[in-house]
N, C-alpha and C positions, 0 to 999 in steps of 0.2 A: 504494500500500500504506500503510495507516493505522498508526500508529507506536503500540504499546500503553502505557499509564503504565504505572509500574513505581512500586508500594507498599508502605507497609510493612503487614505483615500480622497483627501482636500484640503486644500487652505484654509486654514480655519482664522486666521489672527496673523498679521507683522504687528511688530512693535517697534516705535518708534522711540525713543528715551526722551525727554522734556524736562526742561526745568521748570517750568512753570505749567502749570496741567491745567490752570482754568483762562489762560493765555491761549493754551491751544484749544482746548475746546469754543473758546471764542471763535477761534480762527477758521477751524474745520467744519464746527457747524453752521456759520454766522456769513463768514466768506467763500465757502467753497461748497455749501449745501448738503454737508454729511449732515445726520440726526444720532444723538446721544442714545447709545445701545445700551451702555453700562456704569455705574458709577459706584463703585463699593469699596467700603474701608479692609483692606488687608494688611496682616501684620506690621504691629511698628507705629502704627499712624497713617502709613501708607493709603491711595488711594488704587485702585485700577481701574480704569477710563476705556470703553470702548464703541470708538465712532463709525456708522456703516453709511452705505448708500442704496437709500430703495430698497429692492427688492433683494439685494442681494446679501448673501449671506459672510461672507468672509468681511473682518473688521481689520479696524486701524486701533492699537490699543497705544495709546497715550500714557505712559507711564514714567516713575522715574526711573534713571539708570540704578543699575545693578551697583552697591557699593564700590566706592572709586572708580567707576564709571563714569566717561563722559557725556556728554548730551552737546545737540546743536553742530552743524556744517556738516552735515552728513548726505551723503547719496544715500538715499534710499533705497532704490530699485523697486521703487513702486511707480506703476504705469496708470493715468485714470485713463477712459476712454470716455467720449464725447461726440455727439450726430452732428454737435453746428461748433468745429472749432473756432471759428472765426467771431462767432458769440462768446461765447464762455472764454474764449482770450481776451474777447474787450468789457464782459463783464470783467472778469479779475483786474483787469488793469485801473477799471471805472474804480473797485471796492480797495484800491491801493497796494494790492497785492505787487511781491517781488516776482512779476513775469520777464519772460525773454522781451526782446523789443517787438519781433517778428514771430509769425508762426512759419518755424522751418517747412518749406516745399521742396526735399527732393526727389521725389518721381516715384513713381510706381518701381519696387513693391513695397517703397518706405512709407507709410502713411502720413498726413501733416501731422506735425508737434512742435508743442514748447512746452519750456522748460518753467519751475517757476519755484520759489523758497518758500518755506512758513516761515514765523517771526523771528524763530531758534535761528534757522537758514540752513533747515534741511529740506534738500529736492526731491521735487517729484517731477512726475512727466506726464504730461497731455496727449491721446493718441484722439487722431477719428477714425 
């Protein structure tokens, strides 16, 4: 009898480290249109924060770093995706956000995007 792997099956959470957690949740829900998914006190005083969009199920959790752990200027490698780039880049720009100047166009099969910071000045990225 052949023994099946056993995997994991979705993204369920990145985390982002913040020093300021009610700074980001500003930011994420208020400028970029995430909705607060969770907000609970764990160990320490600690709080754990997590921000989704729509429908969808995998989160952004907002929390602090790990002891002597950094936070802020970090690539993320988190991608959003978006039907009207050209909107929602000039929203963000409108709501004061740190976006790219332009929404990069180069060609099929790269999709348009920019680039843009939270208040920390960790990046994310915009696809359509």
């Amino acid at each position: 009898m052949a023994k099946s792997k056993i995997r994991a099956n979705k993204i369920v959470t990145v985390i982002i480290p913040v020093a300021d957690q009610d700074g980001a949740v500003d930011f994420y829900v208020n400028k970029l249109g995430f909705e607060k998914r969770m907000d609970v006190p764990f160990g320490g005083g600690y709080r754990w924060i997590e921000v989704g969009l729509g429908d969808e199920t995998t989160t952004i959790a907002l929390a602090p770093p790990p002891e002597g752990g950094s936070v802020g200027k970090r690539e993320t490698g988190i991608s959003l995706q978006t039907d009207d780039i050209d909107g929602y880049h000039s929203q963000l720009q409108q709501a004061g956000v740190d976006v790219d100047a332009a929404v990069s166009r180069m060609g099929d099969p790269v999709p348009p995007m920019f680039w843009f910071r939270d208040p920390e000045g960790n990046t994310l990225m915009v696809v359509q």
